[in-house]
N, C-alpha and C positions, 0 to 999 in steps of 0.2 A: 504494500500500500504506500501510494506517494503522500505526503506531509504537504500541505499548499497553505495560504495566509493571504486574508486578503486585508488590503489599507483602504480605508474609506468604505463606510459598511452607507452607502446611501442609494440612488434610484440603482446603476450600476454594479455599482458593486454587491446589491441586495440580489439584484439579478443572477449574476452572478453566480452566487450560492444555490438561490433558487434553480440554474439552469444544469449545473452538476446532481441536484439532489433528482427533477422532473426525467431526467437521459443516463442515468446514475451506472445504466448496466452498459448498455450501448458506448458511455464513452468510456469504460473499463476495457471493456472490449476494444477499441482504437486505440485507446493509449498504451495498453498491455499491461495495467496494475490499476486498481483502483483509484481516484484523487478522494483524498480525504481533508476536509479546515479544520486544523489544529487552531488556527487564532483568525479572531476579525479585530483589526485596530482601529478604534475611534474616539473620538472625546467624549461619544454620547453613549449612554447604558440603553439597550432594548429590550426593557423588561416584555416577556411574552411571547419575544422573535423566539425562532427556533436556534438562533445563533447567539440567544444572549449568555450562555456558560462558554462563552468561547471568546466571550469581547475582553480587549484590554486595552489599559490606555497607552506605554509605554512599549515605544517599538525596540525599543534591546529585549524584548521577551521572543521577536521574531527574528533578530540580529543574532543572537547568543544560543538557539536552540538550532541545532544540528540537525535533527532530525527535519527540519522543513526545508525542501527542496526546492518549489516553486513559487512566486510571491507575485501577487494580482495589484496591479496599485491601481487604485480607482478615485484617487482623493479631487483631483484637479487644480488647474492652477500649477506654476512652477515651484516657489518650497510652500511648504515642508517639502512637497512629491520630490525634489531631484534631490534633497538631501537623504533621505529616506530610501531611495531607489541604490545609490551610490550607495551607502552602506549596505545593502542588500548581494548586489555585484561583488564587493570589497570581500564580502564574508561569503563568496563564491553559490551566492541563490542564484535561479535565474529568474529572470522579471519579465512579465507582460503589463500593458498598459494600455487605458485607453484615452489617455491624458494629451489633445494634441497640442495643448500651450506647451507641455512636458520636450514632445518629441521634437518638435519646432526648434527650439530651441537650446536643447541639450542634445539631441539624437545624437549627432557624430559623436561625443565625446564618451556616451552611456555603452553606444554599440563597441567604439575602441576598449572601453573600460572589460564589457563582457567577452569579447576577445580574450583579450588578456589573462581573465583566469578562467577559457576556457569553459565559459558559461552564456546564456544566452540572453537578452533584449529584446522581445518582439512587439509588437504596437496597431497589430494589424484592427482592431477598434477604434485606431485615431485618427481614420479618414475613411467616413463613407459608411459608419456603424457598423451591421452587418452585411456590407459588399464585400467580398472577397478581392480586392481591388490590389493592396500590397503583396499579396504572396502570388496575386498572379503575375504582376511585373517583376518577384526576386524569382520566384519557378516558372513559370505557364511561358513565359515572354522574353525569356533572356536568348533565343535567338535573331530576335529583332535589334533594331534601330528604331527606339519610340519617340518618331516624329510630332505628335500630340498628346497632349492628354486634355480633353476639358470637358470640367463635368459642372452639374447640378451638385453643390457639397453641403448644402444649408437647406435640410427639409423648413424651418421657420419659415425664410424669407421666399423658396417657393410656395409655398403653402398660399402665402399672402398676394403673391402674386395670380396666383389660381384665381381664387379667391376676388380680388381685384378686377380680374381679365371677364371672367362667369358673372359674378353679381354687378359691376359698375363701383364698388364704391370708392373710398377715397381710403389715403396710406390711414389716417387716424384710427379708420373706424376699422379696416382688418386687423392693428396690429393690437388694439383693442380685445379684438373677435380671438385672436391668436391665443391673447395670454389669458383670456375668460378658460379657453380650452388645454389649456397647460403647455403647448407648442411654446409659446415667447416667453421669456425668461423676465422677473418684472424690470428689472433692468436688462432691457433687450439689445443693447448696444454691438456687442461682441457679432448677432446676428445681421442685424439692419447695416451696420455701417461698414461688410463686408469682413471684419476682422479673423471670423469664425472660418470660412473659407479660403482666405489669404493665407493662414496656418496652413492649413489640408493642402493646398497647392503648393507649398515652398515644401511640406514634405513630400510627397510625390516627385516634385522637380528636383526636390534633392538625392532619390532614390533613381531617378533614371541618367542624373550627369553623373552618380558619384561621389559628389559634390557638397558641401553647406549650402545652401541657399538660405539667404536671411530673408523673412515673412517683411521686415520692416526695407527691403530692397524691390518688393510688389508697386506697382500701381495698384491700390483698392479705393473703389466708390462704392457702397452701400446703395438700397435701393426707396431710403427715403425722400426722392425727389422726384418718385414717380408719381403720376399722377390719375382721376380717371380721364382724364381727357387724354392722354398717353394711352391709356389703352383703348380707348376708339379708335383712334389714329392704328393701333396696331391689328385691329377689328377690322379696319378697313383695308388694310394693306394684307390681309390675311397669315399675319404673323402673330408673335406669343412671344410677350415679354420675358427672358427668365436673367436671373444672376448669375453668370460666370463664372469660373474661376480656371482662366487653360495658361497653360505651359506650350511653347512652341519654340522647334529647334529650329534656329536659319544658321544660314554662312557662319555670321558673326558669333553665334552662343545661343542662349535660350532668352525666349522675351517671356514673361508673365505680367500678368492682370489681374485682376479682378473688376466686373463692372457687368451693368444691366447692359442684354444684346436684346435686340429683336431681331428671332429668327423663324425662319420659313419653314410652313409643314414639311417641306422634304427635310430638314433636320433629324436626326434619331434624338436631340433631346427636347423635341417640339411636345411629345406626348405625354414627357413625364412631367405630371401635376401633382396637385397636394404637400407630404411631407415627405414623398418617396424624393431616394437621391438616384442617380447616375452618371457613371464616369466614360465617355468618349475616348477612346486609342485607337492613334492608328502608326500601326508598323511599317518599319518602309518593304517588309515580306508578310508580314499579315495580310497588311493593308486595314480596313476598320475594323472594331470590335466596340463593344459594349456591353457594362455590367452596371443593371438594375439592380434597387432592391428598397429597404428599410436603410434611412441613411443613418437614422437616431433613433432613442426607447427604451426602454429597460433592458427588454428581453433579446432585441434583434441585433443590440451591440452587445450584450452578454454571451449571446452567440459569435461572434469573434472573437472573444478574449476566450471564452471556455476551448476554439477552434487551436488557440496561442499555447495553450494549458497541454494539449493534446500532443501538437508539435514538439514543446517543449518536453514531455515524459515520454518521447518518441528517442528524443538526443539529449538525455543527461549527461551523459559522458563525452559529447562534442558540442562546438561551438556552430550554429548554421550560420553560413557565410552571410554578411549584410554588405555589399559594397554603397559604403557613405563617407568621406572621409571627411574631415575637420577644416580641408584647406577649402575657400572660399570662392565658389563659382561666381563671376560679377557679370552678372544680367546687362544685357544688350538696351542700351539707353530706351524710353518708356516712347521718347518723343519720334525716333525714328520708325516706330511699331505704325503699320497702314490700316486701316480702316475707312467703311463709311460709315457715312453719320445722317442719322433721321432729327432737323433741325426742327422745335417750330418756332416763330418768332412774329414780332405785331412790324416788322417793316413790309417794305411790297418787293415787289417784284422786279423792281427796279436794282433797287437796293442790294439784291440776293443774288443778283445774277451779276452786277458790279464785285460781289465779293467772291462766288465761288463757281461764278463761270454756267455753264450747262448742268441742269439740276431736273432731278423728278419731282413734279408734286406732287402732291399728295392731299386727296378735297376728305376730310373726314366732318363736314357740314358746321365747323367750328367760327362762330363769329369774330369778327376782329383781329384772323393770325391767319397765318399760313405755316402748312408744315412739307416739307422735302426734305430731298435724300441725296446727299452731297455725291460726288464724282469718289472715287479713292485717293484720301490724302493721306498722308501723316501724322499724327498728332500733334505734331509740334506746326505744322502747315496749319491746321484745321484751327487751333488754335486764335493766330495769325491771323486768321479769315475773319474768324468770330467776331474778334476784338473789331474788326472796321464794319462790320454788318451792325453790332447792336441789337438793342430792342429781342437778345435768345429767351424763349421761354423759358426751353426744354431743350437738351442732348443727347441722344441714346445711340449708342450704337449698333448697327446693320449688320446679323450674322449672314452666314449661306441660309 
């Protein structure tokens, strides 16, 4: 029987427990030994839980005890989680997580750490809940060249846009609607203003260069500027607003973003709605692929960390290769990145076509504005343009 411990006994991490105890034979059977929780760490008592003779407050009872093998960190946020993790590695446990502030952030130097003594780091919950997303780019994909990756990574902020796009209403009232329904966090910031997703994409892009990629080296917009008149506009042009977050290899190195596209039903990530997520790859020998699923939840990310739990009591006695290393991949400047752009603005026509030339309109019955779709600029052109046109309502950009 294997010894496991898990850090942060909350939605997650409750899960967690709950998903070993519900599949208790079935993952006996995959793993080849039982998983058994010797400790749940947290500052709170849960009188009643079935896990309450097993809660402590004091993580040297999980540091100092030999017998436990595997160690679940579920707490979130960067420390306590990376001091606690670290100690974990140090005294030769192996760790899963689904902490993506954690991985973001600390990843290269947690995975060189578990190297080193020959123990393992895995994270596969910290992008995409339960998509199998990471272990198919370290297994499933490593004969390719992964020229894309961009997914849906924020069930909230889809959700809202669903939502938005179906009923008409405005950012207030869905994000409102969100957090009545427990989807938006009451401070919902980390979602709405892109943050949450710009994590999940610098891990990813840091998993397919090799690479660090710092979250704070993104371009991220959030999708609080969206509007319902933005979604008429995209009603009428027969597209669907969603939040971005892609990674793209050119000449130069890798560009990433984050920001709202409007893109066309031929898109494979036109139909994902609600709070499901989906990650877009294309190889340059695949060629496309796609992995739907549960992007967040209790259970649906408790099912990839139990997936970690699995792997890991598969190779205790080796290290699974993570190629990420510490040295620093620097992202191909934001402003050289091309796009188009779906403008609307209260100037005419005069004025628009002085600024950016030969344009599509775009009639979505709106009084007082006009809305088009610029030629392919640059950002840092598009920019440029703006600033001498004036009177912009709105910016979104134009996917395929």
């Amino acid at each position: 029987m294997i010894q496991a411990a898990i850090m942060g006994y909350g939605t997650i991490g409750s899960g967690v427990a709950e998903t070993l105890k519900i599949n208790r034979e079935s993952i006996a059977k995959r793993a080849g030994e039982e998983i058994e929780i010797r400790y749940v760490l947290d500052l709170r008592d849960f009188p009643g839980d079935p896990m309450q003779e097993k809660v402590v407050h004091d993580v040297n009872c999980i540091v100092n005890d030999p017998e436990v093998k595997i160690v679940v960190e579920t707490m979130g946020g960067v420390e306590p989680a990376y001091t606690f993790v670290k100690a974990m590695l140090q005294a030769g446990k192996h760790v899963t997580t689904s902490n993506k502030a954690l991985v973001a952030e600390k990843g290269a130097e947690l995975i060189a750490l578990a190297k080193e003594k020959n123990v393992n780091f895995l994270f596969e919950a910290s992008v995409g809940g339960g998509i199998p997303i990471i272990r198919s780019l370290n297994s499933s994909l490593t004969a390719d060249e992964i020229e894309e990756i961009t997914g849906i990574l924020n069930g909230t902020t889809n959700y809202m846009m669903t939502k938005m796009s179906v009923e008409g209403l405005e950012f207030a009232d869905v994000l409102k609607d969100a957090q009545d329904k427990g989807y938006a966090e009451k401070d919902p910031t980390a979602d709405i203003e892109g943050y949450d997703a710009c994590r999940k994409i610098a891990i990813l892009t840091s998993l397919v260069c090799g690479r660090q990629v710092d979250f704070s080296d993104i371009h991220t917009e959030g999708i609080t500027k969206i509007s319902a008149t933005d979604m008429k506009y995209a009603v009428q042009m027969g597209r669907a607003i969603k939040l971005l977050a892609s990674s793209k290899k050119t000449d130069d190195g890798y560009l990433a973003m984050v920001a709202p596209f409007l893109i066309s039903g031929a898109h494979p990530l036109f139909p994902v709605n609600d709070v499901f997520n989906a990650v877009f790859v294309h190889g340059n020998v695949l060629g496309d692929a796609m992995f739907y699923g549960s992007g967040a939840g209790k259970l649906p990310t408790a099912s990839a960390v139990v997936a970690d739990i699995v792997d890991i009591a598969k190779h205790l006695e080796r290290n699974i290769w993570v190629e990420w290393s510490s040295k620093k991949m620097e992202l191909v400047d934001f402003a050289r990145a091309e796009n188009t752009f779906f403008v609307r603005t209260s100037s005419d026509k005069k004025a628009i076509e002085e600024a950016f030339g030969k344009v599509e309109y775009v009639d979505a019955g709106i009084e007082g504005e006009i809305g088009f779709i610029t030629p392919v600029l640059t950002e840092g052109d598009f920019a440029d343009r703006a600033d001498t046109l004036g009177g912009i309502l709105s910016v979104i950009r134009v996917g395929a």
